[in-house]
C-alpha positions in Angstrom: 0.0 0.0 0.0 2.7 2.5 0.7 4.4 1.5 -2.5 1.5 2.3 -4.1 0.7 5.7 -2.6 4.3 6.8 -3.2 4.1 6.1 -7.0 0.7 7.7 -6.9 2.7 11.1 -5.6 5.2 10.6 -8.4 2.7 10.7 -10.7 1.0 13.2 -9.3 4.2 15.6 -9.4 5.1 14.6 -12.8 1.8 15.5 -14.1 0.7 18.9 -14.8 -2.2 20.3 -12.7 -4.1 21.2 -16.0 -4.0 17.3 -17.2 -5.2 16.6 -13.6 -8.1 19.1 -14.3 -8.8 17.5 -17.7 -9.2 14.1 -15.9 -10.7 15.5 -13.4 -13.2 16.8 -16.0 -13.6 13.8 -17.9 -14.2 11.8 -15.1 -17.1 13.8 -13.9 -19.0 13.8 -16.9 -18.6 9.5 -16.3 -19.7 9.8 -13.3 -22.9 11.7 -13.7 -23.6 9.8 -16.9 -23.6 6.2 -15.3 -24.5 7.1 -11.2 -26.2 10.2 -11.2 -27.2 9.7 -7.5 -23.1 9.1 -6.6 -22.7 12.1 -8.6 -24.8 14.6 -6.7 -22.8 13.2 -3.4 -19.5 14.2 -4.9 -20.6 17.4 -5.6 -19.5 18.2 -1.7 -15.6 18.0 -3.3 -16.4 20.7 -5.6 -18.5 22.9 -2.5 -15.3 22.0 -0.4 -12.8 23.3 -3.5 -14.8 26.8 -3.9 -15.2 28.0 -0.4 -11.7 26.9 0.4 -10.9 29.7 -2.8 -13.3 32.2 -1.5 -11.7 32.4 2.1 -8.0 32.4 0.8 -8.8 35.0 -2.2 -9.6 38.5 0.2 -6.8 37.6 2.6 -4.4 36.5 0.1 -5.2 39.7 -2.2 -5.1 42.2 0.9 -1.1 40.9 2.4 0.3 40.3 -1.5 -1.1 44.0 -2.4 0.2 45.7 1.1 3.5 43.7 0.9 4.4 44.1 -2.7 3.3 47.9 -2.3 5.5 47.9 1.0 8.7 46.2 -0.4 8.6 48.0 -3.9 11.9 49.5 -4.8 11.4 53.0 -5.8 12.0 53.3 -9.7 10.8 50.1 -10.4 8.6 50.8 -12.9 4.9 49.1 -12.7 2.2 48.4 -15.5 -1.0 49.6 -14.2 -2.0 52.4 -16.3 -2.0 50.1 -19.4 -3.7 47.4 -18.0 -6.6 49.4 -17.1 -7.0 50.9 -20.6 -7.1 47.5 -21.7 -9.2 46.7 -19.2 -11.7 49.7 -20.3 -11.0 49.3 -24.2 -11.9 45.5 -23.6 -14.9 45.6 -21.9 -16.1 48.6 -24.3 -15.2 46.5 -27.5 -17.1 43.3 -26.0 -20.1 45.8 -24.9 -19.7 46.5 -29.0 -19.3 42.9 -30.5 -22.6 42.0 -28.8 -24.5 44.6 -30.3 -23.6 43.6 -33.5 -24.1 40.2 -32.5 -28.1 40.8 -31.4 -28.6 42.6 -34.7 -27.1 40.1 -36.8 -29.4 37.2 -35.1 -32.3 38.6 -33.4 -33.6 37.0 -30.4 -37.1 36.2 -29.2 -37.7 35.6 -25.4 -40.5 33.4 -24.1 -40.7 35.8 -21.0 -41.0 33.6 -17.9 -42.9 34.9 -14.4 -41.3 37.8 -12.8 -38.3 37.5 -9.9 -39.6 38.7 -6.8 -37.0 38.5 -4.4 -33.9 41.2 -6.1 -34.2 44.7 -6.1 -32.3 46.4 -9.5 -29.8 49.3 -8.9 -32.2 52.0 -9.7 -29.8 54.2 -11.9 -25.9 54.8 -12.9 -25.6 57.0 -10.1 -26.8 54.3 -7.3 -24.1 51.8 -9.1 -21.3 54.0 -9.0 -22.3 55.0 -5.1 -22.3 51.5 -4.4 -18.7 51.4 -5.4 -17.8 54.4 -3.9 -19.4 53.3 -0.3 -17.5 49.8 -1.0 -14.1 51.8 -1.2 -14.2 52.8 2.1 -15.2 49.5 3.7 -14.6 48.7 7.0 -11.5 46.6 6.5 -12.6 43.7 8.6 -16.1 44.0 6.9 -14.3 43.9 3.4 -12.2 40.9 4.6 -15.8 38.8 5.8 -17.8 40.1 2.6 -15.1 39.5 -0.2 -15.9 43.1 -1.0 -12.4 43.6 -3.0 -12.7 47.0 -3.7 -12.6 48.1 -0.4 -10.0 45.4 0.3 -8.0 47.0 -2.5 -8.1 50.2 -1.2 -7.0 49.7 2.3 -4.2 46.9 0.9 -2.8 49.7 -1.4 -3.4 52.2 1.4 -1.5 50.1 4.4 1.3 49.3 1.4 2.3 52.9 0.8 2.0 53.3 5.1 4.3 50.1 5.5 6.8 51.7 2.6 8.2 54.2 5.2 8.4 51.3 8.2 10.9 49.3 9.4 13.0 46.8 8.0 11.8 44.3 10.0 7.7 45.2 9.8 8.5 44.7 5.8 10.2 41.4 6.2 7.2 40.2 8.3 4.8 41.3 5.6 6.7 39.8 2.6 6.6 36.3 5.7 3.6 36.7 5.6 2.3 36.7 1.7 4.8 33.9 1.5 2.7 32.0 4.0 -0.7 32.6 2.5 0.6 31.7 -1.0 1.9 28.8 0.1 -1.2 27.9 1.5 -3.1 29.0 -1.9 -1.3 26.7 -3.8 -2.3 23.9 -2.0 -5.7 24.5 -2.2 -5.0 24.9 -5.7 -3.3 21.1 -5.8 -7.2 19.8 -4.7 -8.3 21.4 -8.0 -8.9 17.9 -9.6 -10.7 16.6 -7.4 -12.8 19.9 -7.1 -13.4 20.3 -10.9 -14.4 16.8 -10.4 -17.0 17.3 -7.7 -18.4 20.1 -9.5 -18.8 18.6 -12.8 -20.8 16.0 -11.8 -22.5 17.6 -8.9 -23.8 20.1 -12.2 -24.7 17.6 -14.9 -26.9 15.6 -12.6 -28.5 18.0 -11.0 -29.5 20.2 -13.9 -28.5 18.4 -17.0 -28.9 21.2 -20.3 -32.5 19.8 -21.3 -34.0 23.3 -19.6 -31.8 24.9 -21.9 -33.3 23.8 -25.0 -36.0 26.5 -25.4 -33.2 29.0 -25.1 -31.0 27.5 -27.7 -30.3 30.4 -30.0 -30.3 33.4 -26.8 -27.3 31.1 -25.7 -25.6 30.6 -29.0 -25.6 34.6 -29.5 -24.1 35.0 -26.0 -21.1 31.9 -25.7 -20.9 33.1 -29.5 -20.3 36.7 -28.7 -17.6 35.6 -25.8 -16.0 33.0 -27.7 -15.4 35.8 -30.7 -14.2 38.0 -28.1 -11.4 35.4 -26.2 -10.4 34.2 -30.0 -10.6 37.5 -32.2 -11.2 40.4 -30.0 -8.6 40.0 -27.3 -5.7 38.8 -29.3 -6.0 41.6 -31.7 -6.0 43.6 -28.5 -2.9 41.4 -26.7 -1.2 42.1 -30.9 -1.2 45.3 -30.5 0.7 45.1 -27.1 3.3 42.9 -27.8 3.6 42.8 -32.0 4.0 39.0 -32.6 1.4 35.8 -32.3 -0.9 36.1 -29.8 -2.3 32.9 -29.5 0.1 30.5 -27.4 -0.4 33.5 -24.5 -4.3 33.4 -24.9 -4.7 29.8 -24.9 -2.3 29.6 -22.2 -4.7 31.7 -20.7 -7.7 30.0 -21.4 -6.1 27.0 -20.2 -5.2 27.4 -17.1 -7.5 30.1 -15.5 -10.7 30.0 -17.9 -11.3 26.2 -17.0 -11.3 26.5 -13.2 -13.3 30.0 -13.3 -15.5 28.2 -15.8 -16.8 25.8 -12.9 -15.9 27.4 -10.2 -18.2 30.5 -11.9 -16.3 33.1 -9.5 -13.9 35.7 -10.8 -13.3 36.0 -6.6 -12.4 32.0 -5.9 -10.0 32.6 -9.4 -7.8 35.4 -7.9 -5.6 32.5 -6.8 -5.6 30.7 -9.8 -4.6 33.5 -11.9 -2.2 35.3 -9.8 -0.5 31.5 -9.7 -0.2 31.8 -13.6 1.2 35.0 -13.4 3.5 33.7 -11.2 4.8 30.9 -13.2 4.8 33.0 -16.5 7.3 35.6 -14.9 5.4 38.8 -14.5 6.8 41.2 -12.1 4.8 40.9 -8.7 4.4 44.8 -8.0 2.5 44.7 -11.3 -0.1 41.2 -10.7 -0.4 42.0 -7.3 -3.0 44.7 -8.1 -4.0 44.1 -11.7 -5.7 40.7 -10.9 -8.0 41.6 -7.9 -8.4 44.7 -9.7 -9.5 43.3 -12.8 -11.9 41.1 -11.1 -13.5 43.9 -10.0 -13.4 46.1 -13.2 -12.4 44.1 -16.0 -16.0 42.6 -17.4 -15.9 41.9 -21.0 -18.4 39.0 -20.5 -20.9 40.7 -18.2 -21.0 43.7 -20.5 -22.3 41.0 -23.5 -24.8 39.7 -21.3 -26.4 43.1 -20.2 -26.7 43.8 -23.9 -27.6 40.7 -25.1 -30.3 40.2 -22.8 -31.4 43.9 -23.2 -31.4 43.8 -26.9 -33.7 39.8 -26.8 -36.0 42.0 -24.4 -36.5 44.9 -27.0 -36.6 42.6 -30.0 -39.3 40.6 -28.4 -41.5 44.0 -27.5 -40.7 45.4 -31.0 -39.2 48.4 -30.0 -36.6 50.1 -32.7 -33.3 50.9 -32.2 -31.4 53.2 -33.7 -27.1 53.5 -34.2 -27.0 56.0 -31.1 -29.2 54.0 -29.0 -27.1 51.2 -29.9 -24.0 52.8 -29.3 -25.4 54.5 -26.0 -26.5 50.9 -25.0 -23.0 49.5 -25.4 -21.3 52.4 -23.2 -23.5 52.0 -20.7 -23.3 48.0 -20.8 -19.7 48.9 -20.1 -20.3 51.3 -17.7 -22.5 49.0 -15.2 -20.1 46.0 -15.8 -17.4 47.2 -14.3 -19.7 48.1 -10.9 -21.1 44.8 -11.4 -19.0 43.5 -8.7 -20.7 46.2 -6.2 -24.2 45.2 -7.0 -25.7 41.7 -5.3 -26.5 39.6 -8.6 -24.0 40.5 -10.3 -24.6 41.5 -14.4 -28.5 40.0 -14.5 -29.6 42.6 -11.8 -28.4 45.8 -14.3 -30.0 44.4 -16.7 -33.2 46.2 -15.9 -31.0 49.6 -15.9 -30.1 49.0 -19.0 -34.2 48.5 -20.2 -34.9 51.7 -19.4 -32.8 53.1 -22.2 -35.6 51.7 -24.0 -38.9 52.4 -21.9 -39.0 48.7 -21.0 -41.2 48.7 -17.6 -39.4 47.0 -14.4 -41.7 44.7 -14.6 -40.6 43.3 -17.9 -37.0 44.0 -17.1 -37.4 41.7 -14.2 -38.2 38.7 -16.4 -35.9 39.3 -18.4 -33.6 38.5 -15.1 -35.2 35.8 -14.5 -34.6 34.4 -18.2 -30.4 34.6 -17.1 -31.1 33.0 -14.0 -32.0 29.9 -16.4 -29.6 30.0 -18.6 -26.7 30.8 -15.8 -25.4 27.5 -15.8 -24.0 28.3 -18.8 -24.1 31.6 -19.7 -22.2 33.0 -16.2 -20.2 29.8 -16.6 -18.9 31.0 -19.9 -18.8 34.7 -18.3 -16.7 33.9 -15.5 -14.3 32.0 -17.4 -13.9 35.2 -20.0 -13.5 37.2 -17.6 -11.3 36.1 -15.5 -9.1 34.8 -18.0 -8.7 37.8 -19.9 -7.4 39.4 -16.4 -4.4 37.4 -16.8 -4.0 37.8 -20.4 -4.0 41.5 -20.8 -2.2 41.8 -17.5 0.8 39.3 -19.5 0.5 41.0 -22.7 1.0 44.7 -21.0 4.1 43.5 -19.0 5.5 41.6 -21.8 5.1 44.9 -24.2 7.4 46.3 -21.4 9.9 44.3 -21.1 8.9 41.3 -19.1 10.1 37.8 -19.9 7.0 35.3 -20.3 7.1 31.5 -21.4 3.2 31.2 -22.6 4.7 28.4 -24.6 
């Protein structure tokens, strides 16, 4: 027996943790196909693998901010700035590609009884309070709520303070993200066996035969986000870096958009991706902010679904639209899904927001919502996994334009 569990480590170590996954993956879908009744039980190893994710993210986030911003030797230059333009030119251009998307297929909705239990920001101006308010968090508050904007701000905040301390009071900080990272990547090891649990757990509860009716409001969406991770963002990550895109992307898509694809939180895949940035040989100062920042922000596949979903709605009422409309919907698609993360719901609840461009009542808005919540199980899947991957790609693609060695090989 212990022969055997020591050849089963060696395995283990030999073997990258994205073939693990894949297995992992594949051996789900067996599972659920042959014992759905097993495969609902399993489904605790993928509860397990995502709360373990979403109580390491905030305090992992807040000490690798605060130290890196502590222990940053002044004159090292950072990447921020470009990040967030391709953060906000992302999100636009995505906001954009689904517009054309909806008028190239139009979309009926078979509008389903109302949601009852979510209140819809009211207005821009309530979203963007929401984020302000969220800034300045009670830090302990922000820690227990996974509120990472406010976590953010009093990381980056405590960082600069701790810049001016002792030699010593760095040193423990930079012990200290050592410590949590450590302990992040072995949660990370269990992803398997997570991916696993959460695959099956998925296909036999729901199965996709409630997602028949909604076959071609789904195509439009995934289409619009696939075009987006394959066309869109490596024209974007081209222009940074001036040579192939695609082994970054994919490497990207790989190994972050495939565990925030089940795990369906951009929050439980700070790890993952700060991990890859890690390995690829980013400079820390820079990752340390850009993922939990982009998390937060960066929301190219919220921004399709808000104008996706807007668009079915007024096709279905027979409202026309016109190019400014169109264009105005697209900003403000943008707009509301980078405060999406302030909002309980996420990118369904601003849905109704974006409505009223068009006169469509709450009440109608509101089923609308409750069309997303249906199709969730793939559409904030496929979300998430955009999303979150593209905070590691354009976060690669801005460092390697400066000067930053990266093996996306």
């Amino acid at each position: 027996m212990s022969d055997l569990s020591t050849r089963l480590f060696r395995f283990l170590n030999r073997t990258s943790l994205v073939a693990q996954i894949v297995v992992g993956l594949i051996a789900g879908v067996v599972l659920a196909l042959l014992a759905p009744e097993a495969a609902r039980s399993v489904g605790l190893l993928g509860d397990l693998f995502v709360a373990a994710l979403k109580a390491a993210a905030p305090i992992l986030v807040f000490i690798l901010v605060a130290a890196s911003l502590a222990n940053h030797q002044r004159g090292q230059p950072t990447h921020i700035r470009p990040i967030l333009g391709l953060y906000a030119l992302g999100t636009l251009s995505a906001a954009v590609t689904a517009v054309v998307a909806s008028f190239l297929f139009p979309t009926s909705l078979t509008l389903v009884s109302e949601v009852s239990d979510v209140v819809p920001p009211s207005g821009v101006a309530q979203v963007l309070k929401t984020l302000l308010f969220n800034i300045v968090d009670n830090p302990v508050h922000a820690l227990l709520q996974g509120n990472f904007i406010g976590i953010l701000a009093w990381a980056i905040a405590l960082g600069l303070a701790f810049r001016s301390a002792g030699e010593s009071t760095r040193s423990l900080v930079s012990d200290l993200s050592a410590g949590v990272t450590g302990i992040v990547q072995l949660i990370i090891r269990c992803a398997p066996l997570g991916i696993f649990g959460l695959v099956a757990n998925i296909l036999a509860t729901s199965g996709f035969g409630v997602l028949v009716g909604y076959a071609q409001l789904l195509a439009v969406l995934v289409g619009s986000m696939l075009f987006v991770a394959l066309v869109l963002n490596p024209v974007l990550v081209y222009w940074q870096i001036r040579r192939n895109p695609y082994p970054l992307v994919f490497t990207c898509l790989r190994e972050s958009g495939i565990t925030a694809f089940f795990t369906r939180s951009s929050a439980a895949n700070i790890p993952v991706n700060l991990q890859l940035c890690e390995r690829l040989g980013l400079h820390k100062d820079t990752y340390a902010v850009s993922i939990p920042l982009g998390a937060t922000i960066n929301m190219a596949g919220a921004a399709i679904t808000i104008t996706v979903l807007t668009l079915a709605a007024v096709h279905t009422l027979g409202i026309p639209v016109d190019l400014p409309s169109a264009l105005l919907l697209s900003l403000l698609a943008a707009v509301c899904a980078c405060g999406a993360s302030g909002v309980a719901g996420g990118s369904l609840l601003l849905i109704p927001l974006a409505c009223s461009l068009f006169g469509i009542s709450n009440d109608v808005s509101m089923q609308v919502v409750a069309v997303g919540f249906i199709i969730g199980v793939v559409q904030d899947s496929v979300e998430t996994a955009l999303n979150s991957s593209t905070d590691a790609l354009f976060t690669a693609a801005s460092c390697i334009a400066h000067g930053d060695t990266v093996d996306a090989e």
